[in-house]
C-alpha positions, 0 to 999 in steps of 0.5 A, a space after each residue: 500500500 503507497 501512502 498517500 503523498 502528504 508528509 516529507 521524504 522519509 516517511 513513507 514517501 519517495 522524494 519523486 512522488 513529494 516533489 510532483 505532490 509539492 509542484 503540483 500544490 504550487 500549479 493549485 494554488 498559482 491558479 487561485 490567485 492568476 486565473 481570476 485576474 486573467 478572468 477579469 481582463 476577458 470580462 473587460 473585453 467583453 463590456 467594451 464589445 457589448 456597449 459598441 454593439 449596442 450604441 454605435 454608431 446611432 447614439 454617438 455624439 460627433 463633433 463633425 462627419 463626412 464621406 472619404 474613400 466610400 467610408 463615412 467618417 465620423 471626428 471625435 466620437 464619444 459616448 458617456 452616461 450610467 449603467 443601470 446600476 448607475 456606474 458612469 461609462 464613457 467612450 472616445 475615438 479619435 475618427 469612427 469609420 463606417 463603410 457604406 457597403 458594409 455598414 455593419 463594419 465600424 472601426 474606431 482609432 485611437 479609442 480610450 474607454 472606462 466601461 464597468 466590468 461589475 459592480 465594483 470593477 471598472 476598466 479603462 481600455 487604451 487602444 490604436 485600432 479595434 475592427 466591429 462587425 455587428 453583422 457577424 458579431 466579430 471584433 478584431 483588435 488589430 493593434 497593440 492595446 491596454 486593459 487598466 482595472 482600478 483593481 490594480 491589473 493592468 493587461 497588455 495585448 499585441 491584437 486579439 480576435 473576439 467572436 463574442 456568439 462563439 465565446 472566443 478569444 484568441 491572440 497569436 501575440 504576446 500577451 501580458 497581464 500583471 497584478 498586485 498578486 501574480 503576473 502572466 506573460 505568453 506567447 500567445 493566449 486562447 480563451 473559450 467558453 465565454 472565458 471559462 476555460 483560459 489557454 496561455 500557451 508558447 514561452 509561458 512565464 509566471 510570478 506570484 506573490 507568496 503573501 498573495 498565496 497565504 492570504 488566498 489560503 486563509 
């Protein structure tokens, strides 16, 4: 009968079979702490798709439009008000493109946004260039951007893929997220089921804070 890896090597026990119980406690205890934060980044993606979807481009104020290359383009667009739970939002852009052939297809530059993610988490969203097809409810974030939580967190992504009916995520580039408790950088980065399931992959590299540990034990 093995005894069950739970006491130090010499009772009972193989150093081996210690050392995977031991490595394996960490993997535990490191996804207490990482994945919940990861989890807050895609739940911040997924506010700024669902308030462009639903306000753009009928209830954005725009300081002036005009028709460029068979696109209408709109300077200076914003948007700001309070949820339902009274939690202010707000949106700008420097230019929002809308294509006549495809009016489905918006894209947005040099976008800043503040969108609650829950009742006590708000994002700020930095990015150069995000691509919405409310046709086939597609965003393509085609240039580097930043996630902000005034929880502390802070995410930086190089492009990200979003098929918000299929509950997807994908970037094929670096990818990095940093909080006060753990920080995650990858290669690349795949998310399904509407964030349930997170899969960092390539040159994964993490770092966790033991206090953030302890504390999440007690």
């Amino acid at each position: 009968m093995t005894d069950a890896p739970t006491g130090a090597p010499g009772m009972g026990v193989s150093a081996e079979a210690y050392r995977l119980a031991r490595r394996h406690s960490a993997r535990v205890r490191f996804f207490k702490v990482a994945l919940p934060a990861a989890a807050l980044v895609i739940g911040a993606i997924f506010a700024v798709v669902s308030f462009v979807r639903t306000y753009l481009p009928s209830d954005l104020h725009v300081e002036s439009a005009s028709i460029e290359d068979g696109k209408i383009v709109m300077q200076s667009p914003a948007i700001a008000g309070r949820n339902k739970d009274g939690i202010s939002y707000s949106m700008k852009a420097e230019r929002a493109l809308q294509d006549i052939k495809q009016p489905d297809v918006i894209t947005l530059e040099n976008i800043t946004a503040q969108m609650p993610v829950n009742e006590s988490t708000v994002a700020e969203v930095i990015a150069k260039t995000g691509i919405y097809d409310r046709g086939g409810n597609l965003l393509d974030m085609v240039a580097p951007f930043t996630i902000n939580l005034n929880t502390g967190l802070k995410a930086a992504f190089q492009s990200a893929h979003l098929d918000i009916n299929g509950g997807t995520l994908t970037s094929d580039q670096p990818v990095s997220i940093h909080s006060r408790a753990a920080s995650i950088v990858a290669q690349s980065l795949r998310m399904t089921d509407k964030g349930h399931v997170i899969v960092f992959e390539g040159k994964v590299v993490v770092d966790v804070d033991p206090a953030a540990i302890r504390n999440k034990e007690q």
